[in-house]
BANU-897370 format. One record per atom (N, C-alpha, C, O, CB): y negated, x negated, z negated. Coordinates in steps of 0.1 Angstrom, whole numbers, plus 5000, padded with zeros to 4 digits. Atoms other than C-alpha are relative to their C-alpha. Glycine has a CB too. Layout:
YXZ
...
REM end
This chain:
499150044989
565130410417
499850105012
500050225012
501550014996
500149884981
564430560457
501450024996
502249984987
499849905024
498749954997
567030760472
500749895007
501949875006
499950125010
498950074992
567930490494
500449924991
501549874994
499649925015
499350095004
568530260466
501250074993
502050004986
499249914994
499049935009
570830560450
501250025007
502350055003
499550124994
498850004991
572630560485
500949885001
502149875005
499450025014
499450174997
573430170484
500950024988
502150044989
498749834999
499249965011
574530220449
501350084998
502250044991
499350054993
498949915002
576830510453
501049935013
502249905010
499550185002
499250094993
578130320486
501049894994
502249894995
499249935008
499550115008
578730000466
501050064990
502250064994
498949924992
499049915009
580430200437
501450055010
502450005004
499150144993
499349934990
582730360463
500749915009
501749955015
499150085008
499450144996
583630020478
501150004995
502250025000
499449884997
499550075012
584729890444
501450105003
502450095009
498950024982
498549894995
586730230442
500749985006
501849985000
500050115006
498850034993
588730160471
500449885002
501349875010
500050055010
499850105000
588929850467
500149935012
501249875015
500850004994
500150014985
587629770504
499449854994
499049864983
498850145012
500550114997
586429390506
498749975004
498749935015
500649965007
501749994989
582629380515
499649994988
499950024977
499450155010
500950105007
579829190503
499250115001
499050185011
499649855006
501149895004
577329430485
499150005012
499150105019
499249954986
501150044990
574229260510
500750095014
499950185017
499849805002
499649974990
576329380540
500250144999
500250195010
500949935002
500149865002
576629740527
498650065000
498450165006
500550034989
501349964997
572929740520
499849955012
499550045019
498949964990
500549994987
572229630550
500450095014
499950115025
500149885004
499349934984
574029830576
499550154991
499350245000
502549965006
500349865002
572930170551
498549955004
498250025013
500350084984
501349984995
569330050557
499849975011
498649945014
499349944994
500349994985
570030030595
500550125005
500550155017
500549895007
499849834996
571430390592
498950085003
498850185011
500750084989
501549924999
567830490588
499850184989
500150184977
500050055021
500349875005
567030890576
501650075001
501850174995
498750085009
498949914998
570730990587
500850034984
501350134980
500949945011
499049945016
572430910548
499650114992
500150144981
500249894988
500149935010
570531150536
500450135005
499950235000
498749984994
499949864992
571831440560
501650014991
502249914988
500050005024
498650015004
575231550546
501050015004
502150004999
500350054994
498649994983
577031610582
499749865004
500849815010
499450145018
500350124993
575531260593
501049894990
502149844993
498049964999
499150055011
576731090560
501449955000
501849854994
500150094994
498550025001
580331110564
500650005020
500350065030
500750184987
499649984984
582131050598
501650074999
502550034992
500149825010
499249934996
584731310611
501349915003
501049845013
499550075011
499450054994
587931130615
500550015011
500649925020
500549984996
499149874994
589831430632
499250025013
499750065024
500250164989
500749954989
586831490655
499849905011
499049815010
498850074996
500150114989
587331290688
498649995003
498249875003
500750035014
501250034994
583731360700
499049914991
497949874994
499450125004
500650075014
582731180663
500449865003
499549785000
500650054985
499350094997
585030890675
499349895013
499149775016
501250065001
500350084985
583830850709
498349954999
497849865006
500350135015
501250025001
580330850698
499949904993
499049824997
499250104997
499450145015
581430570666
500049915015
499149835017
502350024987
500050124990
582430370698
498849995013
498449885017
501650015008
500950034991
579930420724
498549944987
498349824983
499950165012
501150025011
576830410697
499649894994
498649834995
500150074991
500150115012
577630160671
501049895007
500549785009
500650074983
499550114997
580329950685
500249945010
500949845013
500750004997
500350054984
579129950723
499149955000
499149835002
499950105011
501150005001
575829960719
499049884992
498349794995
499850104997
500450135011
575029810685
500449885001
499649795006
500450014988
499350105002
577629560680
499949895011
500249775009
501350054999
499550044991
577629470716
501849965008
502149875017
499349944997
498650004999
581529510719
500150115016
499450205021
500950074983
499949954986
583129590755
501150144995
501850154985
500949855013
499049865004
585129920754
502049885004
502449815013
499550235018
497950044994
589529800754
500450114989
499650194983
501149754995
499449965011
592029930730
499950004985
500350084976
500749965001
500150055013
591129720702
499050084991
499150074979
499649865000
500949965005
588129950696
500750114995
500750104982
498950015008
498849945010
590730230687
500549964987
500450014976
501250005007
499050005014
592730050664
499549944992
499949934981
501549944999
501250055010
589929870648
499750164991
500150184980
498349935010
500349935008
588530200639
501350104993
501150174983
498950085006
498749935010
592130360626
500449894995
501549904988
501550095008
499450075013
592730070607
498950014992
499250004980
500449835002
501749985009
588830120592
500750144992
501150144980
497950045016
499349865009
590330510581
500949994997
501350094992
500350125003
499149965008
593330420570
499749854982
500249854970
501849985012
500550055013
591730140545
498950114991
498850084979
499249865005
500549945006
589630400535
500650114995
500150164986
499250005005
498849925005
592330630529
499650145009
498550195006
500050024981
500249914990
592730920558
499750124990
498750194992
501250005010
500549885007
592731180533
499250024995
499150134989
500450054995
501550055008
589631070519
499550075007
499950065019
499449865000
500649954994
587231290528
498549974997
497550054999
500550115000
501350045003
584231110518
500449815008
500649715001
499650024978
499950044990
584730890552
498349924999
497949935011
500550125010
501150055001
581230720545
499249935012
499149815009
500249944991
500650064991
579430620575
499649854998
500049775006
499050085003
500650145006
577730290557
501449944998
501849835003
499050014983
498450065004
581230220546
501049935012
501649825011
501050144995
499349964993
582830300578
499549865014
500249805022
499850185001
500950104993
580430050598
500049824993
499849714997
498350094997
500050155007
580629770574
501149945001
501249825003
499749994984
498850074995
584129730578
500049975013
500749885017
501050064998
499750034987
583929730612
499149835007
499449735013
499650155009
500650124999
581229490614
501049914995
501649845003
498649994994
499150135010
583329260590
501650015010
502249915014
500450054976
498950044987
586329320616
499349965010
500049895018
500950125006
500350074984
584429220646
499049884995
498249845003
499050135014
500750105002
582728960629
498449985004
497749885008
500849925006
501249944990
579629110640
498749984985
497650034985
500450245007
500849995011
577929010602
498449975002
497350014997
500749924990
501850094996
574828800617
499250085001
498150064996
499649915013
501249884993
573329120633
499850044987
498650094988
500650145012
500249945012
573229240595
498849904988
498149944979
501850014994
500650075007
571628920581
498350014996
497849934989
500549895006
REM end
């Protein structure tokens, strides 16, 4: 088994765990559009607490990537994304953290 397929795996498992809603394919896909970062162990996980982690989550991935316009919603999209994942969770999973959001913005096609 690669590393990356031990990253999809432990993602997937980690799903189940929290019992987040997401289609396996859609987890592998958005970790294999993370690239080399899951394997860093600061890249890995996203900061909830750290605004400049936040602002970069929204400009990066849900400006950029997604194609989404900056409003409010981009806020409470991602604090509803950490509190399904459970805020004191500190294994905040980037792949995780991205798949829901895609699946809130309905953004799945770009994943297909």
């Amino acid at each position: 088994m690669s590393k990356l397929d031990e990253k999809i795996s432990a993602y997937i498992a980690e799903a189940k765990k929290l019992k987040l809603s997401l289609e396996d394919s859609l987890i592998e896909s958005v970790t294999k559009g993370l690239g080399p970062s899951i394997y860093k162990a600061d890249a890995e996980t996203i900061a909830s607490s750290d605004p400049e982690e936040i602002k970069r989550l929204k400009n990066n991935f849900l400006i950029k990537k997604l194609g989404l316009t900056y409003d409010a919603k981009l806020d409470a999209a991602i604090e509803e994304v950490f509190t399904q994942i459970g805020k004191s969770n500190r294994n905040k999973y980037r792949a995780l953290v991205y798949a829901l959001l895609v699946k809130k913005f309905k953004k799945e096609s770009l994943y297909k």
